[in-house]
N, C-alpha and C positions, 0 to 999 in steps of 0.2 A: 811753672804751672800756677794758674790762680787760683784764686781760693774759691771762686763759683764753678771750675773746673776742675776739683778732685774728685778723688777715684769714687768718692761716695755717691757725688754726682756724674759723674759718667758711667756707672755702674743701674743706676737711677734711669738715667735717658735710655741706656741700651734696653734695660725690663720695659721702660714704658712703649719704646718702640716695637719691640716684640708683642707686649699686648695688643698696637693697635695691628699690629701681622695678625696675629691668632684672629681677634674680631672678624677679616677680613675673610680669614680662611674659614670660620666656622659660618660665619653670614654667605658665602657661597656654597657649603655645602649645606644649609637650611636651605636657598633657592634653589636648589637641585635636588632635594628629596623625591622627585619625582621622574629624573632622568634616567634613562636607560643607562644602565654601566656605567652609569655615575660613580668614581670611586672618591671618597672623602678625603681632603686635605688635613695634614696635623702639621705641626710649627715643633720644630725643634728649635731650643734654647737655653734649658734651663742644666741640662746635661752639657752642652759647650759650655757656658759659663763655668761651668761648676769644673769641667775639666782645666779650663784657663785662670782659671782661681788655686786649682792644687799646682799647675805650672808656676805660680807665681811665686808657691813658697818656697825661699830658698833662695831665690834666685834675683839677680840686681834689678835694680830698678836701673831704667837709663831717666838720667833729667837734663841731656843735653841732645842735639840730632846729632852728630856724630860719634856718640856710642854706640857701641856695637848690641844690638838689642838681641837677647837673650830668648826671651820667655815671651810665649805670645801675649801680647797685649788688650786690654781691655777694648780699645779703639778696632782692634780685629774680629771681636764675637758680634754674626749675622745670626738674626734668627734663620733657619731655614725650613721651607714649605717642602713637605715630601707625599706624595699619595701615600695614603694607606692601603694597599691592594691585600692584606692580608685575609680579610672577611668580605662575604657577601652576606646584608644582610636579608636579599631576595632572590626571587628567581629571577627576575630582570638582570640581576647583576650589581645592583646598586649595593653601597654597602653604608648608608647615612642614615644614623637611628637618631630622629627628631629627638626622641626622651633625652641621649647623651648630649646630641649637640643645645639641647637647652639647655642644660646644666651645665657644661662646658665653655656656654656664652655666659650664664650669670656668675661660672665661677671666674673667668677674664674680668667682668667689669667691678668688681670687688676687687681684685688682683690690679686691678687700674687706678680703682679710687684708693688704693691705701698706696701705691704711688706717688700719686698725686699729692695727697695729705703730707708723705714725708720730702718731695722736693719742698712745698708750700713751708713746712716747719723750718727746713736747711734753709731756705730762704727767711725764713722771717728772723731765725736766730741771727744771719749772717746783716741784717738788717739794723738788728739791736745794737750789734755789736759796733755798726759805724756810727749808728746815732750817739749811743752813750759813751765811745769814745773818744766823742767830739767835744765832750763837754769837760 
């Protein structure tokens, strides 16, 4: 495994791609605020993770392909899009309340930029680290 590909970073890449899922899903249910029986999109991820993280305690790591692999793998967690058909929040049948999904879009891109920030630090330590080893 390298060292710009550990589990800190691949852990990193998987959030960040989930947020730009989630953006996705809540930017289409903002343009449909207004369609009929429009039911609102949510992004599951942060429950799998969390499930494939307590899989993880305990149990080996494989660091070769022909180990027999154990425990689901970081490389394994999809965020995944599910309708929310649970609420209607009209008589139309829609159920996308602008109020949440605003807040649900600014809480993603805060959620994005401090991702960002800490790929950019692991990056920049991993940075230091070859320059002033060099010397």
């Amino acid at each position: 495994m390298s060292t710009i590909n550990d589990r800190t970073m691949q852990l990193i890449n998987k959030a960040l791609n989930a947020a730009v899922c989630r953006n996705e899903a809540i930017s289409n249910n903002i343009a449909n605020v207004n369609t009929r029986n429009y039911k609102a999109n949510r992004v599951l991820f942060e429950e799998e993770l969390k499930n494939a993280m307590d899989g993880l305690k305990g149990k080996l790591h494989t660091t070769h392909s022909k180990h027999i692999n154990i425990s689901k793998s970081i490389e394994d967690i999809t965020p995944k899009v599910v309708k929310d058909t649970t609420t209607s929040m009209r008589l139309d049948g829609n159920n996308v309340d602008i109020d949440i999904e605003n807040a649900n879009l600014a809480a993603n891109q805060l959620l994005y930029n401090a991702l960002i920030q800490q790929a950019s630090k692991k990056i920049s330590v991993l940075r230091h680290v070859i320059s002033e080893g060099s010397r």
